[in-house]
MARTOR-809910 format. One line per 8 residues: for each residue x, y, z of N, C-alpha, C. Coordinates in steps of 0.05 Angstrom, whole numbers. Layout:
<nodes>
X/Y/Z/X/Y/Z/X/Y/Z; ...
</nodes>
This chain:
<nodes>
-367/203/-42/-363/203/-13/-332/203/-8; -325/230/10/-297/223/21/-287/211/27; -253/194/43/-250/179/51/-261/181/82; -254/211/101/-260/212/118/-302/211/123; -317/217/101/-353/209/109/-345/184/107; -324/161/103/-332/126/99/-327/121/126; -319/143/148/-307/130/169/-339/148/187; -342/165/183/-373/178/192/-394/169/191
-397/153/170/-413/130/159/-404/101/184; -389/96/190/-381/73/206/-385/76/233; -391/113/239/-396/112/270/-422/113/275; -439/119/243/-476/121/251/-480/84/246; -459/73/237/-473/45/237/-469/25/275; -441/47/283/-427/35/314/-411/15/315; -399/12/288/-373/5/281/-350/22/286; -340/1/312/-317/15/326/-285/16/303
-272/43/300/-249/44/289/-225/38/301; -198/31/282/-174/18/299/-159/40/288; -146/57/308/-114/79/297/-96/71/309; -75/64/301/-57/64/315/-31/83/305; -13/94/318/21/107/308/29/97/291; 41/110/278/66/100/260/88/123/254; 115/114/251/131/136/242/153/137/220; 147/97/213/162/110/186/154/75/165
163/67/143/154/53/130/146/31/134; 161/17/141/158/-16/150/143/-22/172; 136/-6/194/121/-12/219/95/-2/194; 86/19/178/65/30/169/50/0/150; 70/-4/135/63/-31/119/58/-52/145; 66/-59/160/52/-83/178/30/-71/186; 20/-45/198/-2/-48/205/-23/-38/184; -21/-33/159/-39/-26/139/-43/-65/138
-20/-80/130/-31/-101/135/-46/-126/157; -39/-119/180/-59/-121/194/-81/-116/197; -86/-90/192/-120/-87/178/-138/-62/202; -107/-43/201/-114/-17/216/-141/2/199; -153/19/207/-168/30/199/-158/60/187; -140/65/196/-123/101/209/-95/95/221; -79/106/211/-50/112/220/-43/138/231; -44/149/251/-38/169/262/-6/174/255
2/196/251/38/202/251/35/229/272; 35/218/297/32/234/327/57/247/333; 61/279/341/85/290/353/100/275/368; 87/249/379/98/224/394/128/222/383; 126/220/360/150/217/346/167/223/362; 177/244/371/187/261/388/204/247/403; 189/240/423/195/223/444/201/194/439; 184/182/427/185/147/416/211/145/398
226/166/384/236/165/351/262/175/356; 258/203/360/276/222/356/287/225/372; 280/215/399/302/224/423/299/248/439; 278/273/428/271/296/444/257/291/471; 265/312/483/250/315/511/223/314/512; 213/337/491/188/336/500/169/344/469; 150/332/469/130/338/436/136/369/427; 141/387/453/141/414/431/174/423/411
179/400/421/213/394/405/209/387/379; 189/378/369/180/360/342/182/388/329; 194/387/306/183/407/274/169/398/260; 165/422/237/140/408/219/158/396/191; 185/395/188/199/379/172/197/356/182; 199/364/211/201/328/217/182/317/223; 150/324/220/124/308/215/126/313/193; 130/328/168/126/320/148/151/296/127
174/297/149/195/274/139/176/249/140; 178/242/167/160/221/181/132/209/167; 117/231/157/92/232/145/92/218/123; 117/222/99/124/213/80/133/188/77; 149/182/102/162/156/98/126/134/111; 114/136/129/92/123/128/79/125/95; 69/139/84/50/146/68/64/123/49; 93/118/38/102/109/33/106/72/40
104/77/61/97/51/68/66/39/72; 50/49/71/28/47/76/11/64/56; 12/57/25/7/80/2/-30/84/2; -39/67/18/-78/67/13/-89/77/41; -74/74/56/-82/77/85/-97/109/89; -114/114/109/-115/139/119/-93/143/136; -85/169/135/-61/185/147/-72/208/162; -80/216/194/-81/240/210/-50/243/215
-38/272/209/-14/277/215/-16/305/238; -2/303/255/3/321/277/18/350/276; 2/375/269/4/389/262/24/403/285; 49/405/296/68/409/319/62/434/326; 76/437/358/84/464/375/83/487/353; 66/509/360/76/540/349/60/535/327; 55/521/294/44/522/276/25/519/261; 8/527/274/-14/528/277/-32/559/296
-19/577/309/-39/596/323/-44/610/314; -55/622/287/-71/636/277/-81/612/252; -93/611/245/-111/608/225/-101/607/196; -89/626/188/-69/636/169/-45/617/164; -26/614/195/-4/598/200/-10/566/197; -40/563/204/-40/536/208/-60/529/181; -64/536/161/-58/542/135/-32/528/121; -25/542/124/7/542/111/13/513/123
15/508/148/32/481/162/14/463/156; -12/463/158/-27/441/133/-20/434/109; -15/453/90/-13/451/64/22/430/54; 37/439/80/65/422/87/54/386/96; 35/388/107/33/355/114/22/337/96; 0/361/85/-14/347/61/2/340/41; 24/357/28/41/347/6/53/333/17; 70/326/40/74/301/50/64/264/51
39/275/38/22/255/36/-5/240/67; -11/271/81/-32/263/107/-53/271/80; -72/258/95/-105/258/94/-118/281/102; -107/290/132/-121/300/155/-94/314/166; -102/336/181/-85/348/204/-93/349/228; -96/343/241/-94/341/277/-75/365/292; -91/387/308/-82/393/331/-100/406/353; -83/405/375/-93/405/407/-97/437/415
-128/432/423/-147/459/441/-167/461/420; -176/482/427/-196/492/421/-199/513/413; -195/514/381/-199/537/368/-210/527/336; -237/538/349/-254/535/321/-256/557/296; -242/574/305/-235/589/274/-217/583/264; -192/559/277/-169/552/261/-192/523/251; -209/513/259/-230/487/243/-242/494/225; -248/515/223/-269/527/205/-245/545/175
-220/552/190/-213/552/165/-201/532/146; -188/521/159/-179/493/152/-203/481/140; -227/472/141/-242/459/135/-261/483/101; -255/503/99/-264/521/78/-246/517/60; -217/509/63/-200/506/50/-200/476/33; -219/464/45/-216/434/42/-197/411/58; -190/417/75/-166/396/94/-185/386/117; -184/360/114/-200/349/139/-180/350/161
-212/359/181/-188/362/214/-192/347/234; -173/343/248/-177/318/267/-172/343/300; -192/340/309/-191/363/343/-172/342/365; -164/354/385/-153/336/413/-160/356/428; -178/342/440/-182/353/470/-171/333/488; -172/344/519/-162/327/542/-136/338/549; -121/319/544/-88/322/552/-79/337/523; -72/357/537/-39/364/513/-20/374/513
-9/345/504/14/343/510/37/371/502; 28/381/481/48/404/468/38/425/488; 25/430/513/19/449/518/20/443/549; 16/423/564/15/415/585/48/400/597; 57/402/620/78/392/627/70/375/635; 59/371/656/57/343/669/31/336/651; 23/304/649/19/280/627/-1/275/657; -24/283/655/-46/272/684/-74/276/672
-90/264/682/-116/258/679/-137/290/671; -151/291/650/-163/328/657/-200/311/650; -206/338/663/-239/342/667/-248/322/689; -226/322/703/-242/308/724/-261/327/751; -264/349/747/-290/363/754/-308/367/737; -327/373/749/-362/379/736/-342/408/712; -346/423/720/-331/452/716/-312/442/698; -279/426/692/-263/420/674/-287/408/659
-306/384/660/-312/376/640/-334/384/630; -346/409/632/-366/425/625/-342/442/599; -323/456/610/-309/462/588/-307/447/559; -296/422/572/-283/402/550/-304/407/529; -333/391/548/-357/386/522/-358/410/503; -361/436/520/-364/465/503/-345/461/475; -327/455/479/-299/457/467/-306/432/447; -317/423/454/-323/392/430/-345/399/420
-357/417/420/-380/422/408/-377/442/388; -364/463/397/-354/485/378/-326/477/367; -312/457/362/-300/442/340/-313/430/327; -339/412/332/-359/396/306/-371/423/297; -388/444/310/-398/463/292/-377/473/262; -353/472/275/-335/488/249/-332/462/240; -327/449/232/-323/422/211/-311/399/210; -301/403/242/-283/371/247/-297/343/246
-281/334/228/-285/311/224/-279/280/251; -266/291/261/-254/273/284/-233/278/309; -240/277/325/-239/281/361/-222/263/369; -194/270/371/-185/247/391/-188/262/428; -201/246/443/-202/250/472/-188/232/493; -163/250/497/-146/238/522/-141/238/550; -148/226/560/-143/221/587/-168/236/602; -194/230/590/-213/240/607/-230/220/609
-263/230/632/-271/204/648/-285/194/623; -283/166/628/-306/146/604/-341/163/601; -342/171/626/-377/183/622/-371/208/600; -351/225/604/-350/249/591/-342/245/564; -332/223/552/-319/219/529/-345/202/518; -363/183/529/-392/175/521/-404/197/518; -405/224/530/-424/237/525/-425/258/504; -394/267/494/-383/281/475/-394/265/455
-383/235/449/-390/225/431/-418/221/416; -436/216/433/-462/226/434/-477/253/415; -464/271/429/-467/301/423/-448/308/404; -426/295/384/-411/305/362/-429/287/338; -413/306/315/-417/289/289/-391/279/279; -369/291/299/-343/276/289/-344/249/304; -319/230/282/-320/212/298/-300/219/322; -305/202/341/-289/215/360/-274/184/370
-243/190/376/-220/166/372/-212/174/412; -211/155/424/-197/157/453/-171/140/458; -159/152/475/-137/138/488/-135/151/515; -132/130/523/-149/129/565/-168/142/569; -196/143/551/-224/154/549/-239/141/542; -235/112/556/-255/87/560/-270/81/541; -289/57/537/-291/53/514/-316/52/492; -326/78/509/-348/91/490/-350/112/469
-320/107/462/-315/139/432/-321/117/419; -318/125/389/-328/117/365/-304/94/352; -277/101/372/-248/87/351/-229/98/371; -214/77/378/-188/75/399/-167/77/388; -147/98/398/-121/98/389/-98/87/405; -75/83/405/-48/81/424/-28/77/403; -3/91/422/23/91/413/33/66/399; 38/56/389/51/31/376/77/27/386
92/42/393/114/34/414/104/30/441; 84/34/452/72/23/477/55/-8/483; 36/-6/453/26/-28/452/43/-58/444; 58/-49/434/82/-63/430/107/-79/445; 108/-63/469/127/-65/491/148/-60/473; 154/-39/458/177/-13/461/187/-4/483; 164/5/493/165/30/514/166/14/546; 189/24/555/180/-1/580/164/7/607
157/34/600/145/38/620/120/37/617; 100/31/633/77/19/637/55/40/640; 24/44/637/15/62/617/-15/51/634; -31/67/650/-53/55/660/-73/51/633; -68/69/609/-92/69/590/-80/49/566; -60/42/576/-44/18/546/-57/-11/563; -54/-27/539/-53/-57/544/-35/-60/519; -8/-85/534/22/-83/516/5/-109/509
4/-110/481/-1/-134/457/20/-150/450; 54/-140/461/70/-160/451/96/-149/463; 125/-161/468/146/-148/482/168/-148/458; 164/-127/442/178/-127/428/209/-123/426; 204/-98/451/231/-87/461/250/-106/476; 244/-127/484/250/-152/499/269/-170/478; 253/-179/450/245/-194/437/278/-181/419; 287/-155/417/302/-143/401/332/-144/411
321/-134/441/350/-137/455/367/-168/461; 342/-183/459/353/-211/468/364/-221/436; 357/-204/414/366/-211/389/398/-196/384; 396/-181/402/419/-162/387/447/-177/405; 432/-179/435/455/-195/449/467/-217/443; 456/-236/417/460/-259/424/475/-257/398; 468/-239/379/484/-233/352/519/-217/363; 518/-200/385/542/-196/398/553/-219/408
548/-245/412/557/-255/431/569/-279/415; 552/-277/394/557/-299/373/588/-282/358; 584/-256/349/605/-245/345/630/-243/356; 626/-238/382/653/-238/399/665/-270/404; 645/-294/395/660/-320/401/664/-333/372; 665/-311/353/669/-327/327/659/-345/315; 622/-343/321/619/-356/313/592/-351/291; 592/-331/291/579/-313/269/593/-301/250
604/-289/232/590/-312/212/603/-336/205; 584/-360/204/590/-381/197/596/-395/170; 605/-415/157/609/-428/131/579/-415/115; 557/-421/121/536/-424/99/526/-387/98; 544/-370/114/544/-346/111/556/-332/88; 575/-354/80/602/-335/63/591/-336/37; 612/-319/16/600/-324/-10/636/-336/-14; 631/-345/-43/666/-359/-45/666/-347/-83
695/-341/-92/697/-342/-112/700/-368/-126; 693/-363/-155/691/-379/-178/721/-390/-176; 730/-424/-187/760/-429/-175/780/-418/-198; 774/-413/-220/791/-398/-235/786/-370/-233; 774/-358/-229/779/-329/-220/787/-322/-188; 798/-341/-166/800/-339/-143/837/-353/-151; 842/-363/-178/868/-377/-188/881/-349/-202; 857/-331/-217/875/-315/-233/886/-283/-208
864/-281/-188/868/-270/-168/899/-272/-157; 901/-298/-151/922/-302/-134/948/-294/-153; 939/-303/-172/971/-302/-199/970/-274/-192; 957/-249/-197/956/-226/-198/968/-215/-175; 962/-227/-159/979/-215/-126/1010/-236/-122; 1016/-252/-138/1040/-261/-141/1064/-244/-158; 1053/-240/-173/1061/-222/-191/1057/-190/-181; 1048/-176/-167/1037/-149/-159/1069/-158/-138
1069/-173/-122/1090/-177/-92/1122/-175/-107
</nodes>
């Protein structure tokens, strides 16, 4: 059994999954130890990491940099890595930009719409695929709620249906209504992962710089678990402040030489003058 049927196996039992972001070692190791299920390495990066404007800024060096340094920190974990802007629209291409994440060390490749002959090849090849419907982001400017008509969410389902026919393994669904994301779920064999798609998918995801309080702006589909970004700055100010009044570093900071080699020192610079 694959790693991804132990997680297929977990949605016919209705054991809900935990994903959360990651983008490089040490956040990956706290939450493999915490006792995540799935580590997403999301084009998020982008924006949370790198400083770009917008997800279609991400390359696939730099999900597969990123990819590496998690995998690395997190060496047992499942890894979905975010297959970026452009690499992926034919079938062929998104081939090739798989085969880059996987030696990186992903599990799975993940990308957004609906095209089941890029699932179906990907999945002939052997690469488990992770679909996004809803919001996307690499393709959408404004970041707003979709399928909120009969008509948008008659699409969506179509579109979630002919991704499980070709071989996806797992659905993340964003920013659509809780009934429509219960009912996909229902009607797939992937598992299917939400973020602001209420809480009838199979396994919840969010940003880790959001849930975190990184990110300070506020998020109707986040709940912040901790203020980290708070917690850092009030650390860094007080290390400046300690600095500028001399009083960092202190005696039990220093290291001191041995007293005859701090004796033969000095002879040496008496003699050097």
């Amino acid at each position: 059994m694959s790693k991804a049927d132990l997680f297929l196996e977990k949605k016919r039992r209705g054991e809900k999954l935990v994903v959360v972001t990651a983008y490089d070692a040490p956040t990956a190791r706290i939450e493999a130890e915490a006792g995540v299920d799935i580590i997403l390495v999301g084009d998020s990066v982008g924006v949370n990491i790198l400083g770009y404007a917008h997800e279609r800024d991400v390359t696939l060096a730099d999900m597969a940099h990123h990819i590496a340094a998690v995998r690395r920190g997190a060496p047992d974990i499942y890894i979905i890595g975010d297959l970026p802007y452009a690499t992926y629209d034919t079938p062929e291409v998104a081939l090739g930009s798989a085969r880059v994440l996987r030696d990186a060390g992903a599990d799975c490749v993940k990308f957004e719409g609906a095209q089941p002959d890029v699932v179906a090849a990907l999945t002939a090849a052997g690469v488990d695929v992770c679909g996004h419907l809803g919001l996307e982001s690499q393709h959408q400017e404004t970041k707003r709620r979709q399928g909120k008509t009969a008509e948008a969410a008659a699409r969506l389902y179509d579109d979630a249906l002919a991704g499980d026919a070709a071989g996806q393994k797992f659905l993340v669904l964003e920013l659509v209504p809780q009934e429509l994301a219960a009912k996909i779920t229902r009607a797939v064999t992937a598992v299917t992962i939400g973020i602001g798609a209420g809480r009838e998918t199979d396994g919840q995801v969010l940003v880790v710089n959001d849930l975190t309080g990184v990110t300070t702006r506020a998020f109707k589909h986040n709940r912040r678990y901790g203020e980290v970004g708070a917690a850092l700055r009030a650390a860094v100010a007080a290390y400046a402040q300690d600095v500028r009044a001399g009083s960092f570093p202190g005696p039990e900071h220093a290291f001191h030489m041995a007293e005859e080699e701090r004796a033969a020192l000095e002879q040496w610079l008496r003699e050097r003058s």
